[in-house]
MIDOSE-1310 file (N, C-alpha, C; in nm, 2 decimals, decimal comma, always signed):
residues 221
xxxx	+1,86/-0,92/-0,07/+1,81/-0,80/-0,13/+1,92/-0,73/-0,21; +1,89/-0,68/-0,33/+1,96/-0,64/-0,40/+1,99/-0,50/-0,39; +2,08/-0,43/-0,31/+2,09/-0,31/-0,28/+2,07/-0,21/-0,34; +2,16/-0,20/-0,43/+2,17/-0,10/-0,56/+2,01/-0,12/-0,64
xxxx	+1,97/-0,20/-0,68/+1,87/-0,21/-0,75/+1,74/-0,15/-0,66; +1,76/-0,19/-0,50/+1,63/-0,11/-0,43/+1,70/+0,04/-0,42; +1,77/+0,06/-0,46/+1,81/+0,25/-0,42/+1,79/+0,27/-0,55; +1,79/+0,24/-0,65/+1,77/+0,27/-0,78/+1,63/+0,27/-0,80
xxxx	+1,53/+0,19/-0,77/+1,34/+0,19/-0,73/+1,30/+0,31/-0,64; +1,37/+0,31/-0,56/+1,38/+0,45/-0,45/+1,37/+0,57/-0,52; +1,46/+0,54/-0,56/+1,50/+0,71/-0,60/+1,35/+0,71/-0,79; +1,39/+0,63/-0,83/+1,28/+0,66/-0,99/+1,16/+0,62/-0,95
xxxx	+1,14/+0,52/-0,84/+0,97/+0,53/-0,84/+0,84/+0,57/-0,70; +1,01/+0,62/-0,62/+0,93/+0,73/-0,55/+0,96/+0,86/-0,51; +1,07/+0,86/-0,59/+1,13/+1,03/-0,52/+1,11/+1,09/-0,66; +1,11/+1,05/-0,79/+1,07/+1,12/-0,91/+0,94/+1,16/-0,88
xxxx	+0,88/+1,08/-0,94/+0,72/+1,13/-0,90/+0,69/+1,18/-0,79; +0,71/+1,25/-0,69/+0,72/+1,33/-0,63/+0,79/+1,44/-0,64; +0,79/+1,48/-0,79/+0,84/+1,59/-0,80/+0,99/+1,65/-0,75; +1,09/+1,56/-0,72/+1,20/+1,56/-0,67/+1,33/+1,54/-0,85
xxxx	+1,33/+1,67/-0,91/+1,38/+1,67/-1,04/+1,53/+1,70/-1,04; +1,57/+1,79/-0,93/+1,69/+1,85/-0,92/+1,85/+1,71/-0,88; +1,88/+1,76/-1,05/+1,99/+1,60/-1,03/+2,09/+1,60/-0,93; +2,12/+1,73/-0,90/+2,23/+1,74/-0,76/+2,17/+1,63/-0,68
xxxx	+2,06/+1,66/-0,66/+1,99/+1,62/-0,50/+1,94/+1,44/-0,53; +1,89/+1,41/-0,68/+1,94/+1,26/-0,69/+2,01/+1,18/-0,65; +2,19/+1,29/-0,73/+2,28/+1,22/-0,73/+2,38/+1,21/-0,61; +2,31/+1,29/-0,50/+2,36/+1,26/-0,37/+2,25/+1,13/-0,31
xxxx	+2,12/+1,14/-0,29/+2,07/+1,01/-0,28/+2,09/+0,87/-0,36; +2,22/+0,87/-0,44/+2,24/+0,75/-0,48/+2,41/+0,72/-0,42; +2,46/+0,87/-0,40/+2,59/+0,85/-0,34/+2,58/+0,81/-0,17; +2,51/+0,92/-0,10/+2,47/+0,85/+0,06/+2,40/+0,73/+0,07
xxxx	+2,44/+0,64/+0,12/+2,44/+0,52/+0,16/+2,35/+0,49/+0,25; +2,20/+0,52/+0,23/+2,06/+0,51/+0,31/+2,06/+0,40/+0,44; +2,11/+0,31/+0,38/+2,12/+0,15/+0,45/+2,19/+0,17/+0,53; +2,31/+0,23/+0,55/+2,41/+0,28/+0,70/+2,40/+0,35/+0,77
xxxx	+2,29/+0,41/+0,75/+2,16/+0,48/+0,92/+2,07/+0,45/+0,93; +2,04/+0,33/+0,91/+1,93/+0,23/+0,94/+1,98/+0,15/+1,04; +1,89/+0,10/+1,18/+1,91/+0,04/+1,27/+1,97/-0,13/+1,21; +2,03/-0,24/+1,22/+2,03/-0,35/+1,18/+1,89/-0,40/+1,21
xxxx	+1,85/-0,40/+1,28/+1,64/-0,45/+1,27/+1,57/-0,40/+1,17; +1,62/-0,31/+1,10/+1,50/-0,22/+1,02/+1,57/-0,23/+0,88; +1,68/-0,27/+0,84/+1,78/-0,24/+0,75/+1,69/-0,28/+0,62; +1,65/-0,38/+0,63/+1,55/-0,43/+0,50/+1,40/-0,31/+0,48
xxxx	+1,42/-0,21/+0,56/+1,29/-0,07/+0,55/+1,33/+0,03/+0,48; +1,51/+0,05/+0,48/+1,54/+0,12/+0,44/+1,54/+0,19/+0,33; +1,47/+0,16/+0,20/+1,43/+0,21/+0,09/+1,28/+0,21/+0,10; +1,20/+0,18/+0,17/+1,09/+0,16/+0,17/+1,00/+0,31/+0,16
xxxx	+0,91/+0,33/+0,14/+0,79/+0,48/+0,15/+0,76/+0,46/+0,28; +0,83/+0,47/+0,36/+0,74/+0,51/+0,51/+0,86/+0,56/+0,60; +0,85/+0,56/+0,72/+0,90/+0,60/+0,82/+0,95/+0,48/+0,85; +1,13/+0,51/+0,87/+1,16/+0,40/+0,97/+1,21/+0,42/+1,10
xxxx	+1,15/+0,34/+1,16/+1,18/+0,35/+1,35/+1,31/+0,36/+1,37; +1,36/+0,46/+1,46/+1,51/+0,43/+1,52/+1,51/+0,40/+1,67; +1,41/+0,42/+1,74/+1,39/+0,43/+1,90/+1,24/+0,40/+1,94; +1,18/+0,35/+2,02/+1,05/+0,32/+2,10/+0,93/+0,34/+1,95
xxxx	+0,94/+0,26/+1,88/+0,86/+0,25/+1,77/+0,85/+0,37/+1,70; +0,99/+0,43/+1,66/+0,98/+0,56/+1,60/+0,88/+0,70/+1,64; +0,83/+0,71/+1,75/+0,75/+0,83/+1,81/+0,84/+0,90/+1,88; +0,75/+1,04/+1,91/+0,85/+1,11/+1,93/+0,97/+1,17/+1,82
xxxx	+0,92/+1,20/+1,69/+1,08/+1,20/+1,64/+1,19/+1,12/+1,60; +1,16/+0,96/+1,71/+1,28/+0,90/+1,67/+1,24/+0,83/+1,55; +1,27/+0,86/+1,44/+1,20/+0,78/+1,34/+1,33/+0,85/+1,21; +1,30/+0,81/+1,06/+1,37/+0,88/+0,93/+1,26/+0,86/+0,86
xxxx	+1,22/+0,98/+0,84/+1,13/+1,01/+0,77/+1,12/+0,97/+0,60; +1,03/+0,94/+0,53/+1,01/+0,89/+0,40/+1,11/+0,98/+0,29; +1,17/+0,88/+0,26/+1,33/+0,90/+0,17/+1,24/+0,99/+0,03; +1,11/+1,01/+0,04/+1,10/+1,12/-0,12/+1,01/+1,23/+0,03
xxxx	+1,04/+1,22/+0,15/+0,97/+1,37/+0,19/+1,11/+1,41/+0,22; +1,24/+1,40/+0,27/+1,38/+1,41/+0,29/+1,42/+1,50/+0,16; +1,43/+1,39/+0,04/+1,46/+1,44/-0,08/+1,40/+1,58/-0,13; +1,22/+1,56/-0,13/+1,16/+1,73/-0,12/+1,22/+1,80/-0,06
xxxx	+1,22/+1,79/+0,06/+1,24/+1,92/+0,20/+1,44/+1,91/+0,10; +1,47/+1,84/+0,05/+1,62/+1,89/+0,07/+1,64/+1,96/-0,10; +1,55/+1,92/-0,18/+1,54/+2,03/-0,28/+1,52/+2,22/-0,26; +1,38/+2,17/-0,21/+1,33/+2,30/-0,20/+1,41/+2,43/-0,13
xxxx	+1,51/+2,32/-0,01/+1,59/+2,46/+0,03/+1,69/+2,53/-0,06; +1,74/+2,46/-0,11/+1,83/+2,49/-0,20/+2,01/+2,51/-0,15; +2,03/+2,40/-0,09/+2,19/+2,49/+0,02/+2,25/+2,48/-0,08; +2,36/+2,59/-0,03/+2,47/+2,63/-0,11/+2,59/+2,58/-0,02
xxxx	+2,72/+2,56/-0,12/+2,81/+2,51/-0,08/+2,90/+2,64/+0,05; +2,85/+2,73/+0,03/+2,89/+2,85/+0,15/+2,83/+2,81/+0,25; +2,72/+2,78/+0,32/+2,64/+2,76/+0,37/+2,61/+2,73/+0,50; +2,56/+2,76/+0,65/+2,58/+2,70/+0,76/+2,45/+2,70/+0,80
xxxx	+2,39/+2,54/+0,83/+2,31/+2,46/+0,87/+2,29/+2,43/+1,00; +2,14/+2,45/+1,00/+2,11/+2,40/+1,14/+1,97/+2,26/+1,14; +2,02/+2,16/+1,17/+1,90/+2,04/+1,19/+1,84/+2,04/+1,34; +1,72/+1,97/+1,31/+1,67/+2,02/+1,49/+1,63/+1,85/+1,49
xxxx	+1,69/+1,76/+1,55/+1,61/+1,61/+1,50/+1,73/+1,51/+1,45; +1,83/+1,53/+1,50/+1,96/+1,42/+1,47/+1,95/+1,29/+1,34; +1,83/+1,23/+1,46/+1,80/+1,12/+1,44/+1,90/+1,01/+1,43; +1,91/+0,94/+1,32/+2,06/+0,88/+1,27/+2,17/+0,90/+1,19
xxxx	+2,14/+1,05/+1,17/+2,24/+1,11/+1,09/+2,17/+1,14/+0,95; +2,12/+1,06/+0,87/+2,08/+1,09/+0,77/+2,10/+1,19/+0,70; +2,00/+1,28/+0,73/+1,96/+1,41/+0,65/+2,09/+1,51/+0,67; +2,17/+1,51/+0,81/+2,25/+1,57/+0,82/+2,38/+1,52/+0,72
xxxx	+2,38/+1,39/+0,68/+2,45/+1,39/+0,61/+2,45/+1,42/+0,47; +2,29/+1,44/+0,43/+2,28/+1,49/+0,28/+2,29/+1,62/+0,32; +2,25/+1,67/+0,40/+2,28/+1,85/+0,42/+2,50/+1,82/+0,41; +2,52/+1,79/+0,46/+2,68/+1,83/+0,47/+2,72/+1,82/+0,37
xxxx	+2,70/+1,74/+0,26/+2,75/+1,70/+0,13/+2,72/+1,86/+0,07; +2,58/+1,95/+0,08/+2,58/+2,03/-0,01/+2,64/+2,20/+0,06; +2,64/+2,20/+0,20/+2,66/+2,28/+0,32/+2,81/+2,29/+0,32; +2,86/+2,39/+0,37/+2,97/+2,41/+0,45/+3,03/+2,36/+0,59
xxxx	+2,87/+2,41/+0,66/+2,92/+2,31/+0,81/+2,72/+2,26/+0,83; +2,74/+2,15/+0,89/+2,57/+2,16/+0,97/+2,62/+2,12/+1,15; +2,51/+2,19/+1,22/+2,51/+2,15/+1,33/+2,38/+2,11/+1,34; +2,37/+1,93/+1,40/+2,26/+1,88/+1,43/+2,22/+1,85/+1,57
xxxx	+2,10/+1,89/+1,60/+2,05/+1,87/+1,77/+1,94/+1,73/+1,77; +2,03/+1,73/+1,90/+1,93/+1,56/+1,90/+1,91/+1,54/+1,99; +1,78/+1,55/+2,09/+1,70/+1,53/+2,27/+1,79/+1,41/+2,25; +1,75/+1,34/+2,21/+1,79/+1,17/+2,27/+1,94/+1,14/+2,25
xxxx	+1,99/+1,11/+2,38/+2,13/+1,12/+2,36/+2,17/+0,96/+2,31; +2,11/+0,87/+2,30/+2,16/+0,72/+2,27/+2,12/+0,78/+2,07; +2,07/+0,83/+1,99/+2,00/+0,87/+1,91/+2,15/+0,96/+1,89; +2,15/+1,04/+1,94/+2,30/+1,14/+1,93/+2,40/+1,08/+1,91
xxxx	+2,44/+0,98/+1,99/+2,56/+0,84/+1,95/+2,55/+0,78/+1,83; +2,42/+0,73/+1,79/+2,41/+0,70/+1,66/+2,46/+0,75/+1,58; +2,41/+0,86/+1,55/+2,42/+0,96/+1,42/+2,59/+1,01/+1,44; +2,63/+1,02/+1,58/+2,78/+1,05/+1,57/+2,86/+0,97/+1,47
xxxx	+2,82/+0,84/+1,55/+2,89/+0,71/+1,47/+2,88/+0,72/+1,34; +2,74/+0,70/+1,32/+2,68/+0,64/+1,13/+2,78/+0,79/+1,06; +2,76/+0,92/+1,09/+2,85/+1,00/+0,99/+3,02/+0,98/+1,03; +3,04/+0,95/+1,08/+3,20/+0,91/+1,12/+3,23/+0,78/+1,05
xxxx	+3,15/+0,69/+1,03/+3,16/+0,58/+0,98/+3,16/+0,59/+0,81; +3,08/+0,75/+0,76/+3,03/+0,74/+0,64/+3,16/+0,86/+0,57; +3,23/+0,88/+0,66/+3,32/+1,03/+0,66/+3,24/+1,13/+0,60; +3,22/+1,19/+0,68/+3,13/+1,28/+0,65/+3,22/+1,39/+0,82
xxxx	+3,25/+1,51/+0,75/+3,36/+1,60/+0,87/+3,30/+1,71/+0,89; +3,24/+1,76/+0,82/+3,17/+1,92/+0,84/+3,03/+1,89/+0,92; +2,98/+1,80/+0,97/+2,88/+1,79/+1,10/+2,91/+1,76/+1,20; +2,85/+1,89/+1,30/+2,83/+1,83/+1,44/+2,74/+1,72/+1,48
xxxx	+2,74/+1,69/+1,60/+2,59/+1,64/+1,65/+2,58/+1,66/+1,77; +2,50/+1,74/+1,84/+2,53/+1,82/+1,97/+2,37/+1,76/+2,00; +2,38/+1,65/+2,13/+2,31/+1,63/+2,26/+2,26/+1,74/+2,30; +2,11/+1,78/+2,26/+2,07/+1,93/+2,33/+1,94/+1,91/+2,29
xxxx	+1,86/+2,01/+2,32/+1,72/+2,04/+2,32/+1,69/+2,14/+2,22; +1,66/+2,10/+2,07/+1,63/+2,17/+1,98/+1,49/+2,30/+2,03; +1,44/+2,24/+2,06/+1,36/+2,38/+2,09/+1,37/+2,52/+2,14; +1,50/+2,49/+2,24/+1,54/+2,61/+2,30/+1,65/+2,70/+2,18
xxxx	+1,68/+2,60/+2,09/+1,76/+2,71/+1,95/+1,92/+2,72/+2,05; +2,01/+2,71/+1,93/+2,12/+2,68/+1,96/+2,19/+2,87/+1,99; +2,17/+2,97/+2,07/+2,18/+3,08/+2,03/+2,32/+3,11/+2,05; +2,46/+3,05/+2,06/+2,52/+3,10/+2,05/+2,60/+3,09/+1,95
xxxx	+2,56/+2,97/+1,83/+2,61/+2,95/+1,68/+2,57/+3,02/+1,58; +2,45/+3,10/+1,57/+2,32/+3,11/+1,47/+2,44/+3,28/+1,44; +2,36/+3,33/+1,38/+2,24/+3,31/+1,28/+2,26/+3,17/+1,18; +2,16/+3,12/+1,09/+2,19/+3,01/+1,01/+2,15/+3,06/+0,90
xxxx	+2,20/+2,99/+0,70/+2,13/+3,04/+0,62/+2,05/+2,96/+0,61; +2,05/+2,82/+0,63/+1,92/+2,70/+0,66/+1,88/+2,65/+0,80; +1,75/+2,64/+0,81/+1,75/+2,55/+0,93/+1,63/+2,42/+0,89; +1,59/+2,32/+0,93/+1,56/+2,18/+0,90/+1,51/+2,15/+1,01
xxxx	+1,35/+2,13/+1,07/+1,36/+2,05/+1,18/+1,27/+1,90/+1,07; +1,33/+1,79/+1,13/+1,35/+1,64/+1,09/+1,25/+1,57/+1,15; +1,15/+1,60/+1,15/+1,02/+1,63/+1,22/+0,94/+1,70/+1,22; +0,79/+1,71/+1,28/+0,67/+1,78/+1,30/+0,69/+1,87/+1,42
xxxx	+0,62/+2,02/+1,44/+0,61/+2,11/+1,53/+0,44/+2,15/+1,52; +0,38/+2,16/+1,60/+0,25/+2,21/+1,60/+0,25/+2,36/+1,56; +0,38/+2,43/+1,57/+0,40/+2,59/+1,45/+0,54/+2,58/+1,44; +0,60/+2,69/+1,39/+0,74/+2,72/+1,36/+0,77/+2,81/+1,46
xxxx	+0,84/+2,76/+1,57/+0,84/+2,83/+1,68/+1,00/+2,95/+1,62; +0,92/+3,05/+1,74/+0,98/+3,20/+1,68/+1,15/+3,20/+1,72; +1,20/+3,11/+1,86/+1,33/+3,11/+1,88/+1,43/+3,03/+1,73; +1,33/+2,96/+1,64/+1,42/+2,88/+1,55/+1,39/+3,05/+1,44
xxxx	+1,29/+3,05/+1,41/+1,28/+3,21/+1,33/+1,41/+3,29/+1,35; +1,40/+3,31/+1,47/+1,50/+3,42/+1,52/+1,68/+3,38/+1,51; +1,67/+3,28/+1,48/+1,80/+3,22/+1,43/+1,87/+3,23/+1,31; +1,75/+3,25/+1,18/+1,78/+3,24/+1,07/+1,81/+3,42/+0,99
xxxx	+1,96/+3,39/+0,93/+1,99/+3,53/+0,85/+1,87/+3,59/+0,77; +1,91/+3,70/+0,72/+1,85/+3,74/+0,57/+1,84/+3,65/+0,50; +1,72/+3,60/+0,40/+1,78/+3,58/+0,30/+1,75/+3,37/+0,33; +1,78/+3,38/+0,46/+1,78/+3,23/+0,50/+1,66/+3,16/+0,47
xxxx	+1,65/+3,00/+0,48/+1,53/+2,95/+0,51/+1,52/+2,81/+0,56; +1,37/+2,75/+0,63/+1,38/+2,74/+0,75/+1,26/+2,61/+0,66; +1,31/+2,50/+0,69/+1,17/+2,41/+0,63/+1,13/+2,30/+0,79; +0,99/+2,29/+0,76/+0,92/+2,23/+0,88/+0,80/+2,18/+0,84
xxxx	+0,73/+2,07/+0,92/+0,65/+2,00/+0,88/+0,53/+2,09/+1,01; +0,41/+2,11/+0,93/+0,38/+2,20/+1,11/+0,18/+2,15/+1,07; +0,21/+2,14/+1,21/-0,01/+2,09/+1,19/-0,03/+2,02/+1,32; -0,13/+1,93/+1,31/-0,12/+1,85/+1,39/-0,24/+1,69/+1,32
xxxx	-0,20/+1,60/+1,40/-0,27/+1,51/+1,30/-0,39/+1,51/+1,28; -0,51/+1,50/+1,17/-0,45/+1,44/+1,04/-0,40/+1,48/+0,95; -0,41/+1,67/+0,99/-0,32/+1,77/+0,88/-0,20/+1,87/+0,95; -0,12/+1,81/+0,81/-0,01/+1,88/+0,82/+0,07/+1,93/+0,72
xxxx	+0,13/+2,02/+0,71/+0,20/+2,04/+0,55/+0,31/+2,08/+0,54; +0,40/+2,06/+0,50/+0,55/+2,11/+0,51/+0,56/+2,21/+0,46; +0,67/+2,33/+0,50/+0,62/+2,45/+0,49/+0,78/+2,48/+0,44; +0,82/+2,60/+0,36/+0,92/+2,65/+0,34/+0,95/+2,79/+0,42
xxxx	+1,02/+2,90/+0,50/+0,98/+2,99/+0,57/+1,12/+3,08/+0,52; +1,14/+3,16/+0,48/+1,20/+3,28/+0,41/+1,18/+3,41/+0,44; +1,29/+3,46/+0,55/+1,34/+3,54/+0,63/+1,33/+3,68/+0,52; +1,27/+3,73/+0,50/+1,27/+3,86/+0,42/+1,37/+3,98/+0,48
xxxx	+1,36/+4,05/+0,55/+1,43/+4,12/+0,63/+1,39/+4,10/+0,78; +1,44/+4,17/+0,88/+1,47/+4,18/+1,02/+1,31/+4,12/+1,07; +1,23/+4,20/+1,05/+1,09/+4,12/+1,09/+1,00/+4,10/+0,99; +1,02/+4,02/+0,87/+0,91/+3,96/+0,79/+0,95/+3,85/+0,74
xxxx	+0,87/+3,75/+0,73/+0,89/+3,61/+0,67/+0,80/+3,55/+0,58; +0,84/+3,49/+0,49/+0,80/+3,46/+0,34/+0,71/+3,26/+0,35; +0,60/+3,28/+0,37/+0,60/+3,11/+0,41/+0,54/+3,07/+0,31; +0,57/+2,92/+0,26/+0,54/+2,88/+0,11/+0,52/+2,72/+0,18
xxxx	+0,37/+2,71/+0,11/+0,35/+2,54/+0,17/+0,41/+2,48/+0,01; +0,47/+2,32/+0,09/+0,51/+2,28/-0,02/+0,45/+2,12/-0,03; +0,43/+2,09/+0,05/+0,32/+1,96/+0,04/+0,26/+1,90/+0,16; +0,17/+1,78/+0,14/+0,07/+1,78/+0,30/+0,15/+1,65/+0,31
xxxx	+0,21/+1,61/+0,46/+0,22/+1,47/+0,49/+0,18/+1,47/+0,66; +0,24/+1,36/+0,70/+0,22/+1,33/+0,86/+0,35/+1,29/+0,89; +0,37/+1,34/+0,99/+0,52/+1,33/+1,03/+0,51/+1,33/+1,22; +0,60/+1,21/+1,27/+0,57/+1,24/+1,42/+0,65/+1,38/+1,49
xxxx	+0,59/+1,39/+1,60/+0,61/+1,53/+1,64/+0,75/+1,54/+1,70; +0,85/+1,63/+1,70/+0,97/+1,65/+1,75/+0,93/+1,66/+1,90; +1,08/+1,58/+1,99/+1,06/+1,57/+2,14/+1,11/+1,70/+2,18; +1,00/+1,78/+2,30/+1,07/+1,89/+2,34/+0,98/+2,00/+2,26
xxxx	+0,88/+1,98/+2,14/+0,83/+2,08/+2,11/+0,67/+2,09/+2,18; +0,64/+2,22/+2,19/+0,52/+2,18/+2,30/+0,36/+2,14/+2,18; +0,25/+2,13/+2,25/+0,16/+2,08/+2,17/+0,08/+2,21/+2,17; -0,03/+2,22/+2,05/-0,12/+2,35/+2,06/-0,19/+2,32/+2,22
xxxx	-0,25/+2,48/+2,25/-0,37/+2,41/+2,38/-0,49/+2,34/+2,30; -0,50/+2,27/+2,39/-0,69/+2,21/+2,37/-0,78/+2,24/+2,43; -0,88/+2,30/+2,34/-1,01/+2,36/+2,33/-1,08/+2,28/+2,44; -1,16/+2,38/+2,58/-1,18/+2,33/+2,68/-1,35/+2,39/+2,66
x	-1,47/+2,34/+2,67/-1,60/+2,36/+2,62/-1,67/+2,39/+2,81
């Protein structure tokens, strides 16, 4: 396979057309190195439109989500180079590492601790210095780092749970995939002041559900 040439298809014939215009955020998907957080089993998926598996057939979260839904969600936030980041969803580093290129610092949370080694490695391998990757349970919210101006969960939540809300500054904002299957829509969430928030859908996909977040109840007749 011709590397460069599938990251070059990647990026013009599925992350353009998907409305992914902002050349910063291109020209970091052609500088991060997609193929170096990809499992060696899956490495040939790596540019592909889907989800690729990192752990027990990618459920649960363990998965990287489709390189033009990444690309969206990493437009629309807009980080700045001041910036401190919060990921909820490790995975293999990935997205933490296109957030650190545009961030100041990110701290990434990852349940699965063999998943947490990964991503240690793959951004140590990619030099990449300004991320953590902290073994922990994203859903309980990291409360002694926060407030954040971004937060990112790398995954699906059945809502935007209020301890990750409650993390995010003024001003901040908070993207998430939230539904449950077969709808779901990624959502942008914008901290207005102390208790109001600004939510802006920004497109419908399916995304597996993050480990640790709980499920809606089900309607009992």
């Amino acid at each position: 396979m011709n590397i460069e040439k599938a990251r070059f298809n990647m990026i013009e014939q599925q992350i353009r057309p998907w409305e992914v215009l902002d050349q910063s955020v291109l020209s970091l998907l052609a500088a991060v190195k997609r193929e170096e957080f990809v499992p060696a089993a899956y490495r040939s998926m790596a540019f592909m439109d889907l989800c690729v598996p990192l752990a027990d057939g990618g459920s649960q979260g363990r998965c990287m989500l489709e390189p033009k839904v990444e690309a969206r969600i990493l437009q629309e936030l807009h980080v700045q180079p001041h910036e401190k980041v919060l990921e909820i969803g490790a995975g293999s580093g990935y997205m933490a590492a296109l957030l650190g290129r545009k961030a100041q610092r990110v701290l990434t949370l990852e349940i699965d601790a063999e998943l947490a080694r990964m991503a240690t490695d793959n951004l140590k391998r990619a030099g990449i210095g300004n991320v953590e990757v902290r073994h922990a349970d994203g859903s309980r919210g990291p409360q002694a780092d926060g407030p954040f101006d971004v937060i990112v969960a790398s995954g699906s939540v059945a809502t935007v749970p209020q301890v990750l809300l409650d993390q995010l500054k003024v001003g901040g904002r908070l993207a998430a995939i939230v539904g449950t299957e077969p709808i779901m829509r990624a959502v942008v969430v914008t901290r207005v002041d102390e208790h109001a928030f600004r939510t802006v859908e920004i497109f419908d996909t399916v995304a597996p559900r993050l480990l640790g977040f709980e499920e809606p109840p089900k309607f009992k007749f």
